[in-house]
N, C-alpha and C positions, 0 to 999 in steps of 0.2 A: 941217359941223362934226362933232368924234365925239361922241358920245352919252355918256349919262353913266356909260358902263363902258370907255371908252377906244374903243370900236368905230369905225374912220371910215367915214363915208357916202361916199366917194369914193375908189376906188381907182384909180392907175394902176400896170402892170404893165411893165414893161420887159422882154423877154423871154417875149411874150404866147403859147409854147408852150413855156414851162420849165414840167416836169410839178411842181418845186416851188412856182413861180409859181399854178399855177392851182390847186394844192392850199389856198396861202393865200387866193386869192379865193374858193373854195367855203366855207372855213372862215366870211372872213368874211362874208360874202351871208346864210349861216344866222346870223351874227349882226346882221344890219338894215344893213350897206352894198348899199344901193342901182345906185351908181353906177361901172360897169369902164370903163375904156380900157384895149385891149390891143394895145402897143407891138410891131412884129415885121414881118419880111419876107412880104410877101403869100402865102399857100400856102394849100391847102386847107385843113392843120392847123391853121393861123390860124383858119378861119373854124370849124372844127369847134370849136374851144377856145371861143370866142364863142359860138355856136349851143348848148353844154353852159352855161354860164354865165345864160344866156338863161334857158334852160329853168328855172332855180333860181328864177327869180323877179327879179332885174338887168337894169338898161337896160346893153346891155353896146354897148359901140364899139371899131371895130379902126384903129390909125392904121400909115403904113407907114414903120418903122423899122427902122434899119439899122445896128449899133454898130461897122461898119465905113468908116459914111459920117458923122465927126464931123462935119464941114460942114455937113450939114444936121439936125446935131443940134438948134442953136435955133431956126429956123426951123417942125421939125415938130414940136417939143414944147411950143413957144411955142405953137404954136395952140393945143396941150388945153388948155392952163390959161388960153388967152381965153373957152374956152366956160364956164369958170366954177370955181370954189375945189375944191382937192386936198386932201382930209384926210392921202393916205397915196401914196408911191410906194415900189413893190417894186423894186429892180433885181436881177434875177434871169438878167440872162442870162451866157452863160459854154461857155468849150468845154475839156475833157479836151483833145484833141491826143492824136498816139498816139506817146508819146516815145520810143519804141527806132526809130521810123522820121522824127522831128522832129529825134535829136541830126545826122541825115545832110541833112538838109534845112531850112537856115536860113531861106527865106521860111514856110516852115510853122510853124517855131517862133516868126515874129515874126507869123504872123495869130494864136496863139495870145495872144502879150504883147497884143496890139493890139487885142485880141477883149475879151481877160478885165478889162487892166488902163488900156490907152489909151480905148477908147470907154466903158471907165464909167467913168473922169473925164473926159470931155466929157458926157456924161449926165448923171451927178451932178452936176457945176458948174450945167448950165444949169438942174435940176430943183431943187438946193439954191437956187440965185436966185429963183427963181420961185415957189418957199414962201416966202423971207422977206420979197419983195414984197408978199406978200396976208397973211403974217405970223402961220403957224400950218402946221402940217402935219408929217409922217414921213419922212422918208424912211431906208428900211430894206436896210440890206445885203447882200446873200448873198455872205458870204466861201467861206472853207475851213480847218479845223485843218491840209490842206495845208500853207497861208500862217504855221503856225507856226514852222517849221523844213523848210526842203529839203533831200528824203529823195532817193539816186542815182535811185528809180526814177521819179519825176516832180519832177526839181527845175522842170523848165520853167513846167510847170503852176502849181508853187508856189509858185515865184517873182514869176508873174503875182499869184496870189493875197495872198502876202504885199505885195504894191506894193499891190494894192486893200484891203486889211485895214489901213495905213496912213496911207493914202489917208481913209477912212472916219471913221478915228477923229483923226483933223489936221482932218478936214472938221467934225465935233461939236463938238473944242473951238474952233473958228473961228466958227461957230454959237451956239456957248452964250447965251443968254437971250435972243436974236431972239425965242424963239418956237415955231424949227423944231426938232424933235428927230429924232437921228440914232442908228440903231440899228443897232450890227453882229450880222449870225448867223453863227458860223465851226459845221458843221455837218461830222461825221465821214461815214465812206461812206455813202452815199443810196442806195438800190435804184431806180434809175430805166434808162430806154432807155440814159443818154450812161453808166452803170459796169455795163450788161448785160455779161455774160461776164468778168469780173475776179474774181480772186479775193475773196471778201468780206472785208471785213477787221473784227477785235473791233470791239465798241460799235456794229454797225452801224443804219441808222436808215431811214426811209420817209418821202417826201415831207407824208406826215399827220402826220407827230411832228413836223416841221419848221413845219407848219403851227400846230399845240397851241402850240410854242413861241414862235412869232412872237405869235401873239393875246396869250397870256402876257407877253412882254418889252414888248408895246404897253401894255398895264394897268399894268406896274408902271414902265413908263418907263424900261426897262433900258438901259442902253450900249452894253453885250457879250451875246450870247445864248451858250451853248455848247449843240448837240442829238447827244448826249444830254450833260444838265449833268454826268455823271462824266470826260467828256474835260477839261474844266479841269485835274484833279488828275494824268488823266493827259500832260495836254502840259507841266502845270508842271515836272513828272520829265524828261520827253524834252528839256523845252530847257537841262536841265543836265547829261545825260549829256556828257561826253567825243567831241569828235569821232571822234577813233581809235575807238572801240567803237561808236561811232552809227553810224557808214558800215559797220559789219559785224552790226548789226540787220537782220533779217528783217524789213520794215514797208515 
């Protein structure tokens, strides 16, 4: 159960080498969660991510997941949560796609949809079930301000995002008073491996402020996260610009 500052003692990560992923698990470790499961295809950097985790002081475990294999979504997720109660799950995983070479290549564009927006609703579904069975727990979203409006240069990606950022928040209010609480993070560019070399864009952010903010929206029970919270004001603007003039922004 969380402690009495919202903190949970049980983490699962979806996405068990998103470097935002594992920035929230170190956040929260240093504040008295205990317990990682880290969800992800088998690979060194899987186990590297574990073995850092460890070392903080966490009993950490790696299960092998695969958000392109929803089939065996309940079956391998149903086991964590027989080994015992979930205060919190992260679904953090997710792929950029490289859209100047995706608009020419439809099955790439749809492991991108299938990546970002199909396997986390079969993750989600089974993970949101499986909080409101034992009847308490988080589960927390990594969207994208993407997902607010699709921009020419990554409608793909954003598209994905906006179906998950819907997704999310249809999934909360279907939830409401179970118990389970659902939390979106729509998070501006991230400095991480998967937007190495891209132009950086304003308000840009790091996986640790992403981190600050999650523990943040867990304490106050928030719905929507925005990091940094000044993109709110600026996406409220961008979703009423004018087509005509939006598809001729620079963004």
């Amino acid at each position: 159960m969380k402690d009495a500052f919202g903190t949970p003692q049980s983490l699962l990560v979806l996405g068990g080498t998103s470097e935002i992923g594992l920035a929230v698990a170190r956040r929260l470790i240093a504040r008295r969660t205990r317990t990682v499961w880290l969800a992800g295809r088998p690979s060194p950097d899987l186990d590297g991510a574990a073995a850092g985790l460890r070392a903080l002081g966490a009993d950490v475990r790696t299960v092998d997941f695969d958000a392109l294999d929803p089939e065996r979504h309940e079956e391998v997720l149903g086991k964590v949560f027989t080994e015992g109660d979930l205060d919190m799950v992260l679904l953090a995983f997710g792929v950029l796609g490289d859209q100047a070479n995706d608009e020419g290549d439809p099955p790439a564009a749809v492991r991108v949809a299938q990546t970002n927006y199909t396997g986390a609703v079969s993750a989600g579904l089974v993970c949101a079930g499986a909080l409101q069975n034992q009847g308490h727990g988080s589960l927390v979203v990594l969207s994208s301000v993407a997902g607010e409006r699709a921009r020419r240069t990554n409608f793909i990606y954003g598209s994905s995002k906006a179906g998950l950022d819907a997704f999310a928040q249809g999934l909360g209010d279907a939830l409401y008073g179970t118990g389970v609480h659902v939390m979106v993070v729509r998070p501006g560019f991230v400095r991480t491996r998967m937007t190495a070399g891209l132009p950086e864009a304003p308000l840009a952010t790091t996986p640790e402020e992403v981190a600050l903010a999650v523990e943040r929206g867990l304490r106050r029970r928030s719905e929507v996260v925005w990091v940094p919270g000044a993109l709110r004001v600026v996406m409220a603007a961008l979703r009423h610009v004018p087509r005509a003039l939006f598809r001729r922004l620079d963004i």
